[in-house]
DOGUFI-446013 format. One record per residue (C-alpha): z, y, x; residue number from 0; residue in one letter. Coordinates in nm, 2 decimals. Layout:
BEGIN
+--------+--------+--------+-----+------+
|     up |  north |   east | seq | type |
+--------+--------+--------+-----+------+
|      Z |      Y |      X | NUM |    a |
...
+--------+--------+--------+-----+------+
END
This chain:
BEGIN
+--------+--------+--------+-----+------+
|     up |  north |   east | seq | type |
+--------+--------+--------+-----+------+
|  14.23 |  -0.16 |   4.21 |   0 |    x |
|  13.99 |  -0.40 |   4.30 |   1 |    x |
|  14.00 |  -0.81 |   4.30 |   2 |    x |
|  13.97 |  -0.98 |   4.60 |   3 |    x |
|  13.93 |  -1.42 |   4.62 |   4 |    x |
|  14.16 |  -1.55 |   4.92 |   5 |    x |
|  14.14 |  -1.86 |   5.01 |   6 |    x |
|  13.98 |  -1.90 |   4.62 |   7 |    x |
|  14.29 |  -1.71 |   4.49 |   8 |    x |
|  14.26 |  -1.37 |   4.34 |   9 |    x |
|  14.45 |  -1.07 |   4.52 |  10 |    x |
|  14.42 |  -0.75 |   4.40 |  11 |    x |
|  14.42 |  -0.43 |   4.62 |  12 |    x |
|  14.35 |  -0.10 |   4.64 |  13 |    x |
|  13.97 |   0.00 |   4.66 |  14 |    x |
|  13.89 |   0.08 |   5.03 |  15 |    x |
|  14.10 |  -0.15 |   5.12 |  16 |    x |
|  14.04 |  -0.29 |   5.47 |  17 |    x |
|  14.03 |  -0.64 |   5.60 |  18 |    x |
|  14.36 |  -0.64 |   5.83 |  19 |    x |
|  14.53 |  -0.47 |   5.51 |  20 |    x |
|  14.46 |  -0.75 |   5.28 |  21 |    x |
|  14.51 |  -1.00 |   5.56 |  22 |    x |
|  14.89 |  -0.83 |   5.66 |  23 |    x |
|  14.89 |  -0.86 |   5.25 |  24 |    x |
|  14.81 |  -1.22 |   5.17 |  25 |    x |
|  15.01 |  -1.40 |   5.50 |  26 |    x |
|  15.34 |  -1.31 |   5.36 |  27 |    x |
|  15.27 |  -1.58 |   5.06 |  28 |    x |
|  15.12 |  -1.81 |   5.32 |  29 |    x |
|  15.38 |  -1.80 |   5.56 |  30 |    x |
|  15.18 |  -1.72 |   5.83 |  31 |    x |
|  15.13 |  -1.44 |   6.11 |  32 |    x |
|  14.84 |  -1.21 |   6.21 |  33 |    x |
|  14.85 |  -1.30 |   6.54 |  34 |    x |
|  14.77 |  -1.68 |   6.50 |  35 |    x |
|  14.51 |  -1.64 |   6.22 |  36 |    x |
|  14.11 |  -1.62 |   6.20 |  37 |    x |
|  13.95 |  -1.50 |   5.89 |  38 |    x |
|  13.65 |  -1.56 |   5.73 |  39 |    x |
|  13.47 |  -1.28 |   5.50 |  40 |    x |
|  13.18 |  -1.34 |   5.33 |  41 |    x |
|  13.10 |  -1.67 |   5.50 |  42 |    x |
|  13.06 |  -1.47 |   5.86 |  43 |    x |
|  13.39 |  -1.50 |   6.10 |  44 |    x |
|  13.53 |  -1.13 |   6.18 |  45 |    x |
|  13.71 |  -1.08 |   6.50 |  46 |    x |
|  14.02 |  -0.94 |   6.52 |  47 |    x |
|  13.91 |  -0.62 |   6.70 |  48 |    x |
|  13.67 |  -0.57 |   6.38 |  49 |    x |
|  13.91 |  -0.63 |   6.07 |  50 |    x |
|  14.07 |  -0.22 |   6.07 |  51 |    x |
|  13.72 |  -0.13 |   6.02 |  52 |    x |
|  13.57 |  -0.41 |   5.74 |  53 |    x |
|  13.59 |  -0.28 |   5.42 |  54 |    x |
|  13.66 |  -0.48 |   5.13 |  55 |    x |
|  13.45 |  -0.47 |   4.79 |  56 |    x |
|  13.49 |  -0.64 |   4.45 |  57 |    x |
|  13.49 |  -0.99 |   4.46 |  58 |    x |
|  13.47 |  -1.06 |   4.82 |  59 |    x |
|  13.51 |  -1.43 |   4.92 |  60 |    x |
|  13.84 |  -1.41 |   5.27 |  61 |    x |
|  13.88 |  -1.72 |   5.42 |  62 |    x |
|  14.24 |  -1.77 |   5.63 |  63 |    x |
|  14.27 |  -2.03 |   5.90 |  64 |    x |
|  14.55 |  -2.07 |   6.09 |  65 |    x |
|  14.59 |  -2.24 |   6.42 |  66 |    x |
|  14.70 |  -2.57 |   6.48 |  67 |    x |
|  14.80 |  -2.67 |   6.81 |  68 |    x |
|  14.83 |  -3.11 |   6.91 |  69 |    x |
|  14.77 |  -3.30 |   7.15 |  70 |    x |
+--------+--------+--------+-----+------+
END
């Protein structure tokens, strides 16, 4: 196991854990789905098409924004 920081919280996961894995991991607290997030790791924004294949590490720093629609 390894301990993750999302939004400044600490998750722990399995080592080699991916991105989307944490992400489909930490939502379910925040209420929120995959499809209307962005994410943050490391200070550099990941697309979606990129988070299967971004590898988490010990203390990483994933940041979750959801969208907010107004007008």
């Amino acid at each position: 196991m390894i301990t993750l920081y999302v939004n400044d919280l600490p998750v722990h996961v399995n080592k080699n854990s991916n991105l989307q894995q944490v992400l489909a991991l930490s939502i379910q607290s925040l209420n929120l789905q995959l499809d209307n997030i962005a994410a943050v790791h490391n200070q550099h924004l990941v697309p979606k098409s990129q988070w299967a294949i971004s590898v988490c590490n010990e203390n990483d720093q994933i940041e979750i924004f959801s969208a907010v629609a107004g007008g």
